[in-house]
RODO-2510 file (C-alpha; in nm, 4 decimals, decimal comma):
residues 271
     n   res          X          Y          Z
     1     x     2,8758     2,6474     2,3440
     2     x     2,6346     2,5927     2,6282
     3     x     2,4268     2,9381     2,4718
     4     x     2,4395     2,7874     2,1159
     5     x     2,2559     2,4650     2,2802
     6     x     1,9827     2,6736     2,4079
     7     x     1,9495     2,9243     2,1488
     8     x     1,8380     2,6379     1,8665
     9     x     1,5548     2,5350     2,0393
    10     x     1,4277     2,8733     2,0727
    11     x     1,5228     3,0012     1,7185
    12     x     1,3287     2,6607     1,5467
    13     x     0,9849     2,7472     1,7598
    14     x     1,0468     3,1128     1,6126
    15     x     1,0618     2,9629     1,2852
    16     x     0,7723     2,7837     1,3193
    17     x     0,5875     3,0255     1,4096
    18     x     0,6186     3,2678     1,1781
    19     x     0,5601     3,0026     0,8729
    20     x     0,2110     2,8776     1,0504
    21     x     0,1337     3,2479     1,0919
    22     x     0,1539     3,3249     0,6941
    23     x     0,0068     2,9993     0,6222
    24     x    -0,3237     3,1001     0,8130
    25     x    -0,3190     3,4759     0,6452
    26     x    -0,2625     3,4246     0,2960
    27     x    -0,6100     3,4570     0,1468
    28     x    -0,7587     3,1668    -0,0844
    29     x    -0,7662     3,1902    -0,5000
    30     x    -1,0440     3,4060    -0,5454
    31     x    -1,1832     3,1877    -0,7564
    32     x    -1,1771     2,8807    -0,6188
    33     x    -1,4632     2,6145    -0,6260
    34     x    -1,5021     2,2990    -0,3975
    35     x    -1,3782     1,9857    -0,6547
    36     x    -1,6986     1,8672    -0,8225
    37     x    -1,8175     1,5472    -0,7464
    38     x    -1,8747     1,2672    -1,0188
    39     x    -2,2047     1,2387    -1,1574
    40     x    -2,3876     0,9122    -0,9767
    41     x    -2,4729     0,6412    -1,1679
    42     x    -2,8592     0,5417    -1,2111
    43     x    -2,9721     0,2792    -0,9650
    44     x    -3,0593    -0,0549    -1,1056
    45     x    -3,3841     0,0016    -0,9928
    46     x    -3,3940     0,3464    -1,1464
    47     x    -3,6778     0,4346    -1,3659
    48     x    -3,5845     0,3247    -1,7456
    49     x    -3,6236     0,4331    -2,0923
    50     x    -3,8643     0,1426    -2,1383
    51     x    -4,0672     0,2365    -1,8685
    52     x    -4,0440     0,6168    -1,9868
    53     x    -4,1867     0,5264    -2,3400
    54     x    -4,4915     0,2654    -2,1430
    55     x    -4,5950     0,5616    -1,9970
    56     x    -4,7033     0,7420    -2,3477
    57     x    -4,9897     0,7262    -2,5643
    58     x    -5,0632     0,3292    -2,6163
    59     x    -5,0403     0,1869    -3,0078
    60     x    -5,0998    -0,1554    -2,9014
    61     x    -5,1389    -0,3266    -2,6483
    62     x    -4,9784    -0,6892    -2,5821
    63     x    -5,1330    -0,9339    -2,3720
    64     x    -4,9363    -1,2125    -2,3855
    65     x    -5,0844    -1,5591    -2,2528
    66     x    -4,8327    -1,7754    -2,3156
    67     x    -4,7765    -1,8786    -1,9785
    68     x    -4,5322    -2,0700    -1,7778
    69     x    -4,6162    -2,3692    -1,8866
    70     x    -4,4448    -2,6601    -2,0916
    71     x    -4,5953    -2,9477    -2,2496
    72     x    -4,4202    -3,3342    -2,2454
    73     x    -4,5525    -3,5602    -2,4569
    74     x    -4,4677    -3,9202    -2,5361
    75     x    -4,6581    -4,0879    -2,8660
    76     x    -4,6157    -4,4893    -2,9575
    77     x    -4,6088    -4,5490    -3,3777
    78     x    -4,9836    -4,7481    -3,2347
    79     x    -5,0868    -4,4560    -2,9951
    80     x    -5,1027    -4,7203    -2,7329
    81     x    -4,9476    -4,5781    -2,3791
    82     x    -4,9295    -4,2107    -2,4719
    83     x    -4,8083    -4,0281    -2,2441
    84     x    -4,9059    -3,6148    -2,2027
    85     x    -4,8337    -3,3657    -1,9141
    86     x    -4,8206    -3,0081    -1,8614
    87     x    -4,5037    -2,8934    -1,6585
    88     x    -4,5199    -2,5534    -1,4950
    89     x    -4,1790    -2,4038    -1,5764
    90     x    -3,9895    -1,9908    -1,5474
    91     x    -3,8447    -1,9866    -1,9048
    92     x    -4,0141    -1,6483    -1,9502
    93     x    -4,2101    -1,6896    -2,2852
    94     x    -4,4204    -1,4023    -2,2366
    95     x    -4,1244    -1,1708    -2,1475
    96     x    -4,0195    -1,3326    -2,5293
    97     x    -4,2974    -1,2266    -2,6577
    98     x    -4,3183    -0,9044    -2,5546
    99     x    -3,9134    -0,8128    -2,6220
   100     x    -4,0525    -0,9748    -3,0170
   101     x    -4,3561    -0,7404    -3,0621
   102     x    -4,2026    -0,4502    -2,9430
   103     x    -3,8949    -0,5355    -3,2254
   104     x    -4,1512    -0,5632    -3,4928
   105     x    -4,3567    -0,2668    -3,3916
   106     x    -4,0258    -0,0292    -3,3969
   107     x    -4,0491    -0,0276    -2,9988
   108     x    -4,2932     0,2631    -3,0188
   109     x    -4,5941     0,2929    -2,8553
   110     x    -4,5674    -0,0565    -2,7634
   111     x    -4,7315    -0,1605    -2,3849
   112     x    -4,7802    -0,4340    -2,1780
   113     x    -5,0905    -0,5128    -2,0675
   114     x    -5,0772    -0,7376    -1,7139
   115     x    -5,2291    -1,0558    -1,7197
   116     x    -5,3484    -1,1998    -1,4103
   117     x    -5,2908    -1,5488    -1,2796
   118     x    -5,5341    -1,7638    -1,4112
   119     x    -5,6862    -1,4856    -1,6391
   120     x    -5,6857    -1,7439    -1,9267
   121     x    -5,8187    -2,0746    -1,7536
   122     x    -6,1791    -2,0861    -1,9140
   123     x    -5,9842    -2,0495    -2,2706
   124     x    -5,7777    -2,3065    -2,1937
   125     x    -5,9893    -2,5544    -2,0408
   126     x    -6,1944    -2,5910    -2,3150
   127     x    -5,9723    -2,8177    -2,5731
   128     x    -5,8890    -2,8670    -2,8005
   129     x    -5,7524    -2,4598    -2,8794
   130     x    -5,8036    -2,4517    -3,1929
   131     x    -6,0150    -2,1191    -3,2112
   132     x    -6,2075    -1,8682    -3,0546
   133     x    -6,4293    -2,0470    -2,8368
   134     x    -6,6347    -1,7742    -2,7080
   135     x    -6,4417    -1,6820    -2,4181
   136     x    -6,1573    -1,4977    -2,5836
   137     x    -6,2803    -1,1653    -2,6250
   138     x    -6,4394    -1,0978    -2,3469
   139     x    -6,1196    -1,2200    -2,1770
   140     x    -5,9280    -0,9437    -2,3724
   141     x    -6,2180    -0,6764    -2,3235
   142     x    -6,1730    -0,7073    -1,8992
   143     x    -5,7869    -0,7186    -1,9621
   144     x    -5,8087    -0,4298    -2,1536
   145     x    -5,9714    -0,2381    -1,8857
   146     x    -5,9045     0,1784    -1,9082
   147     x    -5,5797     0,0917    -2,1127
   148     x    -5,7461     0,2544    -2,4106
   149     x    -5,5154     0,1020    -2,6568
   150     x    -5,5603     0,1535    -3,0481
   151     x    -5,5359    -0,2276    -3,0749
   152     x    -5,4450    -0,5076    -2,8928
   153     x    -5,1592    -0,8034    -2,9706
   154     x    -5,2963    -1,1216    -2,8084
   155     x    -5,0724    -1,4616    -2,8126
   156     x    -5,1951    -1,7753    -2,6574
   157     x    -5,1099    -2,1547    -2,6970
   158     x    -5,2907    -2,3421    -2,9503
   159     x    -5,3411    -2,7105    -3,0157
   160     x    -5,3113    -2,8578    -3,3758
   161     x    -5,1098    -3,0984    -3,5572
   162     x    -4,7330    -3,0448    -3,5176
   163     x    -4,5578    -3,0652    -3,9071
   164     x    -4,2874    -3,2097    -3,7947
   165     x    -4,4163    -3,5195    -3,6350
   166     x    -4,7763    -3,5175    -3,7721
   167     x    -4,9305    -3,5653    -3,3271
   168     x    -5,1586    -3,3444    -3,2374
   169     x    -4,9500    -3,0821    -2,9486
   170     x    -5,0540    -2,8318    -2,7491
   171     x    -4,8584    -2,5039    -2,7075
   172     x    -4,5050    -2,5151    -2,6267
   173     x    -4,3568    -2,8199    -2,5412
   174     x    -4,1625    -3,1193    -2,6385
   175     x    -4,2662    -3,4874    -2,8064
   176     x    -4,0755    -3,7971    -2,8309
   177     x    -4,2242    -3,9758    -3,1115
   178     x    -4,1683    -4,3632    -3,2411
   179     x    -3,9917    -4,6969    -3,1703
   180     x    -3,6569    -4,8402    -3,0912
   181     x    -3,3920    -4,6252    -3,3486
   182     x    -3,6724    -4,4705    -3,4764
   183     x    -3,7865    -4,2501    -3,1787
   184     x    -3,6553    -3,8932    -3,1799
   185     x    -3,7600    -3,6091    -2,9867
   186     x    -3,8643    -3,2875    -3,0888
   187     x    -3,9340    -2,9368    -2,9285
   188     x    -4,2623    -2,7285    -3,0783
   189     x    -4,4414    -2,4347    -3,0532
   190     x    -4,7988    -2,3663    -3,1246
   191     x    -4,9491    -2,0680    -3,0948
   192     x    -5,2195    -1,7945    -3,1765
   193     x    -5,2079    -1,4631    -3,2699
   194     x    -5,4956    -1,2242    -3,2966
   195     x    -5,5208    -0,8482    -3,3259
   196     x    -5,8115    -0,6960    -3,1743
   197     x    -5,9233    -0,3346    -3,2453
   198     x    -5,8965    -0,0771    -2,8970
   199     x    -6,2565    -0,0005    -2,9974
   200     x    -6,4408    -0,2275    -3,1399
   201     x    -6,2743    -0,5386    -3,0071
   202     x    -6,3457    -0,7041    -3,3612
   203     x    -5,9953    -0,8826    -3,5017
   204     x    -5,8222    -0,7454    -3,7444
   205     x    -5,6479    -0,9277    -3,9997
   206     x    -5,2552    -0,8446    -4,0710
   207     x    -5,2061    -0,6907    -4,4206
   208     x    -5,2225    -0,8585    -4,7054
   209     x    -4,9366    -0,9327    -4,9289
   210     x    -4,7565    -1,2226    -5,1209
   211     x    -4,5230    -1,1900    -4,8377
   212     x    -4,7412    -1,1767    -4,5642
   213     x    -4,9706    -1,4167    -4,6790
   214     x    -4,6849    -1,7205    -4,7694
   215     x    -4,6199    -1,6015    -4,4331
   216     x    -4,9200    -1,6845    -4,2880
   217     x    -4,9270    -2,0510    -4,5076
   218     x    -4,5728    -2,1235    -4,3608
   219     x    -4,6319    -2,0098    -4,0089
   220     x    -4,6677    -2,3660    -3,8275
   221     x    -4,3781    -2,4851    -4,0935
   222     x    -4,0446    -2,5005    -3,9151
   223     x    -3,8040    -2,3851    -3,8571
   224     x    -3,6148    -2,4989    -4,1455
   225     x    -3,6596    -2,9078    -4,1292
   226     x    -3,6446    -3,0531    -3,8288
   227     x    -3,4770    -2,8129    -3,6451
   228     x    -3,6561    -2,8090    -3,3270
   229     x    -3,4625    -3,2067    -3,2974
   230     x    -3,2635    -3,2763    -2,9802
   231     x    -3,1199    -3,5627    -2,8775
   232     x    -3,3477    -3,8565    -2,7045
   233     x    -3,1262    -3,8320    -2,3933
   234     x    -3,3129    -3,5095    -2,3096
   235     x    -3,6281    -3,6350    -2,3114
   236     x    -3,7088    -3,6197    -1,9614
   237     x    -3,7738    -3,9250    -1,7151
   238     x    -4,0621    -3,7910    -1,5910
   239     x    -4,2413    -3,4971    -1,7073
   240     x    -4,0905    -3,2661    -1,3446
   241     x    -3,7571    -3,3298    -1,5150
   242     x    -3,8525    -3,0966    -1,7855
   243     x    -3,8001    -2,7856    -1,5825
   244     x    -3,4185    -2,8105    -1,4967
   245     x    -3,3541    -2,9299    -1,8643
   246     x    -3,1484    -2,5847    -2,0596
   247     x    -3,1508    -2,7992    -2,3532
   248     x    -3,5235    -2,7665    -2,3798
   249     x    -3,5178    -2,4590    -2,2701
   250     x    -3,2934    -2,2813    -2,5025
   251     x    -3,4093    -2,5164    -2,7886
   252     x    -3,8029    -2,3675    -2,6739
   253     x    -3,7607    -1,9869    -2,6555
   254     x    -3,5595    -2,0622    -3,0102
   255     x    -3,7988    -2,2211    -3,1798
   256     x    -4,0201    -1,9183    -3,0466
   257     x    -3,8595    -1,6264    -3,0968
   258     x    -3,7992    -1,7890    -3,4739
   259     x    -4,2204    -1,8328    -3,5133
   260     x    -4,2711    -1,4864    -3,3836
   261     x    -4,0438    -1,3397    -3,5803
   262     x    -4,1804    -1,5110    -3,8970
   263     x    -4,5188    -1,3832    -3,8152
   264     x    -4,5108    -1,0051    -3,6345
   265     x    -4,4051    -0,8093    -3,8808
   266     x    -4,7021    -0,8571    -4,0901
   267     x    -4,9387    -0,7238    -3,7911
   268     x    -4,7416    -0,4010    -3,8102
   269     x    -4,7072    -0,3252    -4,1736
   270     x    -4,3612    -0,4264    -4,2479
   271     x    -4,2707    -0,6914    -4,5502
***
């Protein structure tokens, strides 16, 4: 009994022995390969297809001027104690604009052409916007620079009388017109767009068509009727109010991307 007691010790370490032994011998699969890992995915800040096709031969260029700017505007039925203000504001029209052109052009050959801060105060200061005031072109020939575009897209506020409420406005902005139950307020875009040629830097005119030229008749009509309306509770108190308002907001890019839309496709050939 007492040699059984010692002899199982002894025979499990021989055991275990001779099964680590054959472990470490036996040869691997000959052809065996290390597990392959999973393709990474592309960093956010990865270079993207957008950026890819920017880099290509340039069709036209966009300079888009909108700006970050919103206009508030209060009219009386007697034009007595009008109120106007310009509200700087992030809503990203020009990023609009851009994401619009690029739709109507087919995305190809489309770039953006960087616009300084404050590239476009001498156009604007001069108001009313109504036209080229002499400044325009030679803005767009510096902005142009080596881009050597065919043509270039340019959109800038404008001033003129808003349809919908018969006030003079000024770009992109919102008006709260009248008295007592008779004041409503209403969001509005007014804008420009020119086409320049790469070479010349004369303006082209879009094509010419039924289509494109009811178009063109229509283009400061609506939205369909009144459709830029919000309520009078988002008027703001003051005119800083403006910039935290969505309702505004969303109503504004909207209303734009509905007037761009309306208009682009002419520039580019398309009915």
């Amino acid at each position: 009994m007492t040699f059984f007691r010692r002899s199982v010790p002894l025979l499990i370490a021989m055991l275990w022995s001779c099964t680590n032994a054959l472990a470490q011998s036996s040869p691997a699969p000959p052809n065996a390969r290390p597990t392959p890992k999973a393709a990474a995915s592309p960093a956010k800040g990865g270079k993207s297809a957008t950026n890819f096709r920017d880099s290509g031969p340039c069709d036209t260029g966009v300079i888009a001027a909108l700006g970050d700017s919103f206009t508030v505007q209060k009219n009386g039925l007697t034009r007595l104690g009008d109120d106007y203000a310009e509200v700087p504001v992030s809503w990203g029209f020009d990023d609009l604009v851009f994401a619009r052109v690029k739709a109507a052009a087919g995305d190809a050959g489309v770039h953006r052409i960087a616009v300084p801060k404050g590239t476009f105060d001498s156009y604007y200061q001069s108001p009313p916007i109504r036209a080229e005031n002499g400044t325009l072109t030679a803005i767009v020939r510096k902005l142009a620079g080596t881009a050597r575009c065919a043509s270039y897209l340019v959109v800038t506020r404008r001033t003129d009388s808003e349809p919908s409420t018969n006030d003079e406005v000024t770009g992109i902005g919102v008006i709260n017109r009248g008295e007592g139950l008779g004041r409503y307020t209403h969001v509005f875009t007014m804008m420009d767009i020119r086409l320049y040629d790469g070479t010349t830097f004369e303006t082209r005119e879009p094509a010419t068509s039924s289509k494109s030229f009811l178009s063109r008749l229509t283009s400061g009509v609506g939205p369909p009727s009144r459709a830029g309306d919000v309520d009078n509770a988002n008027f703001p108190a003051s005119p800083p109010d403006a910039a935290n308002n969505t309702v505004l907001r969303d109503m504004a890019r909207s209303m734009l991307k509905f007037r761009l839309d309306q208009r682009l496709p002419a520039y580019f050939g398309h009915e």
